[in-house]
DOZA-252044 format. One record per residue (C-alpha): residue in three letters; x, y, z. Coordinates in steps of 0.001 Angstrom, whole numbers, plus 500000, padded with zeros to 6 digits. Layout:
alaXYZ ...
This chain:
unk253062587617404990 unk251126588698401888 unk253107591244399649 unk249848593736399919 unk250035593569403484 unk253434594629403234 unk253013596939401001 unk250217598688403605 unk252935598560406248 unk255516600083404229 unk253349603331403010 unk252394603737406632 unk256038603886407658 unk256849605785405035 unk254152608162405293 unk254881608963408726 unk257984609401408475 unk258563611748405274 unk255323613953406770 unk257844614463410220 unk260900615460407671 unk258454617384405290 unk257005619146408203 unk259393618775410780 unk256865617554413389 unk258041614738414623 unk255618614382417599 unk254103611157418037 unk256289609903415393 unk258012606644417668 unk254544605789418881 unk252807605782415039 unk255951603199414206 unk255543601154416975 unk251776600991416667 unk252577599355413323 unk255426597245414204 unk253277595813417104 unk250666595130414344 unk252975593247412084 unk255576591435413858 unk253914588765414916 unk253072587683411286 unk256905588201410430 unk257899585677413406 unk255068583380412436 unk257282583473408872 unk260361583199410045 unk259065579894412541 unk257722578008409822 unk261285578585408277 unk263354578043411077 unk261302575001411772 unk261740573769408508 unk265686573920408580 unk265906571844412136 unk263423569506412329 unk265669567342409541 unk268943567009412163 unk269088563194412846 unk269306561357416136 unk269751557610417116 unk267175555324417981 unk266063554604421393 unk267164551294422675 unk265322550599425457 unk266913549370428787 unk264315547528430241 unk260854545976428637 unk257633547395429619 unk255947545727432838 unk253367544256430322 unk255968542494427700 unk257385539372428849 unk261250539556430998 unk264302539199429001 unk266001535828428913 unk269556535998431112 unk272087538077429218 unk275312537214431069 unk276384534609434283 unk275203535805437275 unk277276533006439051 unk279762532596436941 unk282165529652437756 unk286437528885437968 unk286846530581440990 unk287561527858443325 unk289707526381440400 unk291666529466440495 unk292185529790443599 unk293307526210443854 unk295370526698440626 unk297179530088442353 unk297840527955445248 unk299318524581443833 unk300934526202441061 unk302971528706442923 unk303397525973445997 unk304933523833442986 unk306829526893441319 unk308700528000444485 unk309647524452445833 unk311100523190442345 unk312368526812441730 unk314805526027444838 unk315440522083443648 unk316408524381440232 unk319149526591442235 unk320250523779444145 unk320800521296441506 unk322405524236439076 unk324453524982441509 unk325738521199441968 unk326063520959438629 unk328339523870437908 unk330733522262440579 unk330856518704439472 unk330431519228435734 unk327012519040434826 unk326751515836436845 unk322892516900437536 unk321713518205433990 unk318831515685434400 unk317428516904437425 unk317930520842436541 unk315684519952433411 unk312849518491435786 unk312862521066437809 unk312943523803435628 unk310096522250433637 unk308319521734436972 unk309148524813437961 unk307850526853434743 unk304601524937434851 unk304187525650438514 unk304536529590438010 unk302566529485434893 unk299372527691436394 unk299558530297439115 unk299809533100436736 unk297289531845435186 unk294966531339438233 unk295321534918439506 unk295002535977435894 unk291254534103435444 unk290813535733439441 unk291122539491438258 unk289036538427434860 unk286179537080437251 unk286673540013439694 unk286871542753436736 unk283493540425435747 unk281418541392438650 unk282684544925438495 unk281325545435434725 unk277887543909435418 unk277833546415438468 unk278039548883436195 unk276337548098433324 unk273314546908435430 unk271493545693432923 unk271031548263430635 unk271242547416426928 unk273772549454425681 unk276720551355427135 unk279517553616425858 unk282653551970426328 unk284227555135427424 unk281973555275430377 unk283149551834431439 unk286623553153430783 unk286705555924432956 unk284790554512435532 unk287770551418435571 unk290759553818434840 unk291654551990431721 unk291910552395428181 unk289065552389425662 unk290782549428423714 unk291716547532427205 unk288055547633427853 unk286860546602424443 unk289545543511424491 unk288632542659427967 unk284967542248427147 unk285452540614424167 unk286984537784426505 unk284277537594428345 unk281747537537425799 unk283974534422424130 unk284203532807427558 unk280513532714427674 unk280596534762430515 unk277549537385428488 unk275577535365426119 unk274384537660423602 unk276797540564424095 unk278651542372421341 unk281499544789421795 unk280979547471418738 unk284697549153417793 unk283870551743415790 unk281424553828417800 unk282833552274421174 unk279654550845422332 unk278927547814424550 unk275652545841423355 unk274087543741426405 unk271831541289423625 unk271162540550420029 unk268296542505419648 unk269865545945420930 unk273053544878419058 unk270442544712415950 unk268371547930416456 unk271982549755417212 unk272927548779413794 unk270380549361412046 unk270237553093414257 unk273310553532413529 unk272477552904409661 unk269603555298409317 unk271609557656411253 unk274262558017408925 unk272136557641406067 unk270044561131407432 unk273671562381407907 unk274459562116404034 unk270988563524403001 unk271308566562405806 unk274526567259404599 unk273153567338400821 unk270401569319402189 unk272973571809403510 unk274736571850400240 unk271906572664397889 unk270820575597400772 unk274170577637400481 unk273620581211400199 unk271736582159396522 unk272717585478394998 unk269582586882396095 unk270442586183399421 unk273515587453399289 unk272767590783398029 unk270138590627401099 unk273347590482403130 unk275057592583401402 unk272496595449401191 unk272307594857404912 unk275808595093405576 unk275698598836403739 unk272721599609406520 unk275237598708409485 unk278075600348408045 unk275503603819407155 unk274197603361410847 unk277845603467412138 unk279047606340409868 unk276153608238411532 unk277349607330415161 unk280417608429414456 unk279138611572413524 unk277003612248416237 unk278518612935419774 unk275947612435421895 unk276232609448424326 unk272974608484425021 unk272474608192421408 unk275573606640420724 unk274061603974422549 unk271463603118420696 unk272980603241417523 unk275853601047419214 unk272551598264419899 unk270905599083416514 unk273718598365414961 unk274852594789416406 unk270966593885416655 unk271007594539412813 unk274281592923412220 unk272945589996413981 unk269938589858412215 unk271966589447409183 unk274108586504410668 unk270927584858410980 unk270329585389407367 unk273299583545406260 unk272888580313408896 unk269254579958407698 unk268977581243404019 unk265562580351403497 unk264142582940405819 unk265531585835403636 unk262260586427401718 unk260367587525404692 unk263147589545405941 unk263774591055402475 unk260413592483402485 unk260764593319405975 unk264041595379406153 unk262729597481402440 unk260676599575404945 unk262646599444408590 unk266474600193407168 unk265564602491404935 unk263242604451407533 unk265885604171409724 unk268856605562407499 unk266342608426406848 unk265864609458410436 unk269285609273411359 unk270252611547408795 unk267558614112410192 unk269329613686413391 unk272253614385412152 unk271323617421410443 unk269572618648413227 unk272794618085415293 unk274807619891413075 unk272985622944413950 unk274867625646415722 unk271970626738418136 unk269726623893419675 unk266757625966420674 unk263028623646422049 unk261733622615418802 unk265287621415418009 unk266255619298421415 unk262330618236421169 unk263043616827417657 unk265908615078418452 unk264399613588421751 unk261426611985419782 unk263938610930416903 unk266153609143419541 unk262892607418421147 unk262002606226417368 unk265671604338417508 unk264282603216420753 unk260894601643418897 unk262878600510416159 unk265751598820418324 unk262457597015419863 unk261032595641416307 unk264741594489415449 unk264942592502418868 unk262160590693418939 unk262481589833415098 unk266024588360416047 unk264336586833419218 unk261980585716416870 unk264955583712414830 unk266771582695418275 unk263380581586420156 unk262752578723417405 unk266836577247416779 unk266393577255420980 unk263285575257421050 unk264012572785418584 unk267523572282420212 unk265738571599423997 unk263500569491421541 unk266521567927420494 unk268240567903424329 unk265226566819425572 unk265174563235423491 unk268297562895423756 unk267978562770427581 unk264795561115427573 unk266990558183425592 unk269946558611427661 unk267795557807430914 unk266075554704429302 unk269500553727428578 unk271344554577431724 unk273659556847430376 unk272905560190432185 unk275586560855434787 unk272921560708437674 unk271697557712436713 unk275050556020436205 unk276676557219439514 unk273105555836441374 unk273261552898439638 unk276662551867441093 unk275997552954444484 
């Protein structure tokens, strides 16, 4: 907002309200302020969004890797084994192998136990049969073993249903196991050829269904990180200047001078207001220090509201201090207390002014990320539907 326009709305303030002291006529005093607040806020919001907007719309965010391709780009080649084979081989493995395990496993006993009578007169035959029987058990192990890989298999592609990437603590949770079971476990898959292009990433726990969202993860992941370091150095060059922080600090004198006054006053109703005038201004102020850059519009801004403000309340409290409250008196105070009331107004919408932005660039900010979460599968809904 220009500094003459400022200027304008600060004489008219002031004006009015050293002609009510001067005079002590304060009729029509709240509605002269609020005629002018009304006329000038909106220019101090548009201010404030342009700053605001300024100090969001640099907060990074991953890429979108798309689950599917459009209807008009050609299907993806096959990214894992949709009939993946070994099964009958395992089961025939389980079988034979523990058919062979148990039977030598009682030749063992029975020949160990011949031998211990007739000194190791059968050492030959415990030897076969405990070799027989150790290779017996282990192909069965190892049958039932590739059986639960194959079954766990199926369950993961269930799952993942072919979206390209998916947090591995999704798939961990939804299996009941560990983050690092389920990274191993896929890993043996992928080198079994059981996923052809998949990629198990360890550091952000992320499962990559090809080459191509492995490769735009990366290089997300890259640019993400490198937005990180310049946000941060961002941050670092916006801490709070001097300037600003005698902005605070002059504002911080204006809460504590609008507290001193409600202490001093009794009344409730105006208690209050000064209680809601005083945490809308404190707030105000907290804004301030988040988002530094918008202190030149409120600078000029609070010059002519706080100080208005602190003189009013010390007419009030003047007036309060008075032994006899005869019309003109209690008429004085009323308008007084409905100027707080104008005034509380022009602080809230100013702070709603600094809130209303930070909240739409966030649901900006919620609303891609779930716009890439549902192209990727990874909103709850979507998930649980998926493995209905």
């Amino acid at each position: 907002m220009p500094n003459s326009n400022w200027n304008d709305v600060g004489d008219k303030i002031k004006d009015a309200v050293d002609s009510a002291i001067s005079t002590g006529d304060f009729t029509n005093l709240s509605r002269s302020i609020g005629d002018v607040i009304n006329d000038t806020i909106d220019n101090v919001k548009s201010s404030v969004k342009v700053s605001v907007k300024t100090s969001y719309s640099s907060n990074p965010y991953y890429k979108t890797v798309h689950t599917r391709p459009a209807p008009d780009q050609p299907q993806m080649p096959e990214l894992y084994n949709k009939r993946p084979g070994g099964q009958a081989g395992a089961i025939i493995s389980m079988a034979l192998g523990y058919s062979i395990g148990i039977f030598t496993l009682a030749g063992l006993i029975t020949f160990t136990a011949l031998s211990a009578a007739v000194s190791h007169m059968f050492i030959v035959p415990v030897i076969i049969f405990g070799v027989l029987a150790a290779t017996g058990f282990t192909l069965g192990i190892n049958g039932t073993k590739k059986i639960r890989l194959l079954n766990r298999y199926r369950s993961y592609v269930r799952q993942i249903n072919h979206h390209l990437s998916v947090p591995l603590q999704q798939l961990a949770d939804r299996n009941h196991k560990s983050i690092a079971f389920i990274a191993k476990d896929l890993q043996k898959m992928i080198n079994q050829h059981l996923f052809y292009e998949a990629h198990v990433d360890t550091q952000d726990n992320y499962f990559l269904l090809s080459d191509q969202a492995y490769e735009e993860y990366r290089t997300a992941r890259l640019e993400y990180y490198e937005k990180k370091k310049i946000m941060e150095k961002e941050q670092e060059e916006h801490k709070v200047s001097a300037e600003c922080q005698k902005l605070i600090d002059e504002g911080q004198a204006y809460v504590r001078h609008i507290r001193e006054c409600n202490d001093a006053i009794p009344g409730e109703e105006i208690s209050r207001k000064l209680d809601k005038m005083e945490q809308l201004v404190q707030r105000i102020f907290d804004e301030v220090r988040i988002h530094p850059e918008v202190a030149p519009d409120l600078q000029k801004m609070m010059n002519y509201y706080l100080p208005t403000t602190s003189k009013l309340l010390n007419a009030y409290r003047e007036l309060d201090k008075q032994p006899i409250a005869g019309e003109n008196i209690s008429n004085t105070k009323a308008e007084i207390e409905q100027t707080v009331d104008t005034l509380n107004v022009a602080f809230e919408k100013l702070l709603d002014s600094l809130f209303a932005d930070c909240a739409w660039d966030i649901s900006s900010d919620i609303s891609v990320l779930n716009t890439m979460l549902a192209q990727e599968g990874l909103k709850e809904d979507d998930f649980t539907l998926n493995n209905k």
